[in-house]
BAZARO-53697 format. One record per residue (C-alpha): y negated, x, z. Coordinates in steps of 0.05 Angstrom, whole numbers, padded with zeros to 5 digits, always signed. Layout:
! residues N
YXZ ...
This chain:
! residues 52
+00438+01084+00999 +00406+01015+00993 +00422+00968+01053 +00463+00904+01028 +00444+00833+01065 +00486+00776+01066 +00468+00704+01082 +00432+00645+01066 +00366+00639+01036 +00322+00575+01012 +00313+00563+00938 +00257+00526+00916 +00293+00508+00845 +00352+00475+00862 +00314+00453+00937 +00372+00483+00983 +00400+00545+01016 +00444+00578+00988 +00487+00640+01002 +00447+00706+00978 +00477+00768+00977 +00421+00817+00957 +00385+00881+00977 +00350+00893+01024 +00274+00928+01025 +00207+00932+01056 +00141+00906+01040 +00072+00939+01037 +00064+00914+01097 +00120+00933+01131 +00160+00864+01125 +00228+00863+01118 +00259+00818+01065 +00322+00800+01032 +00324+00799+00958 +00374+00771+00902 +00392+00714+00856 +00412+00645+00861 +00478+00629+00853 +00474+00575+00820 +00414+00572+00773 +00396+00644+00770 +00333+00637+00801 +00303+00702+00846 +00304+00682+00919 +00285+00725+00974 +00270+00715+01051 +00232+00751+01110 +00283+00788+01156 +00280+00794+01234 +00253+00857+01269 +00306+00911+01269 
């Protein structure tokens, strides 16, 4: 089962936040981050999650 996260997260395309709802995994070394796409223009977005 893949966790689900669901938020806001900064695009660099369109130069906001916007809402993300995207999976979440963890990095080689051992960071936790949020991935998905951008609403609005479809660009990949992702951002580094608190400790758990």
């Amino acid at each position: 089962m893949t966790d689900v996260y669901k938020g806001t997260a900064y695009c660099v395309k369109c130069k906001e936040k916007q809402n993300l709802e995207g999976t979440i995994s963890v990095s080689d070394s051992g960071r936790r981050t949020a991935k998905g796409v951008c609403p609005v223009c479809g660009t990949k977005i992702s951002t580094f999650l608190p400790k758990a």
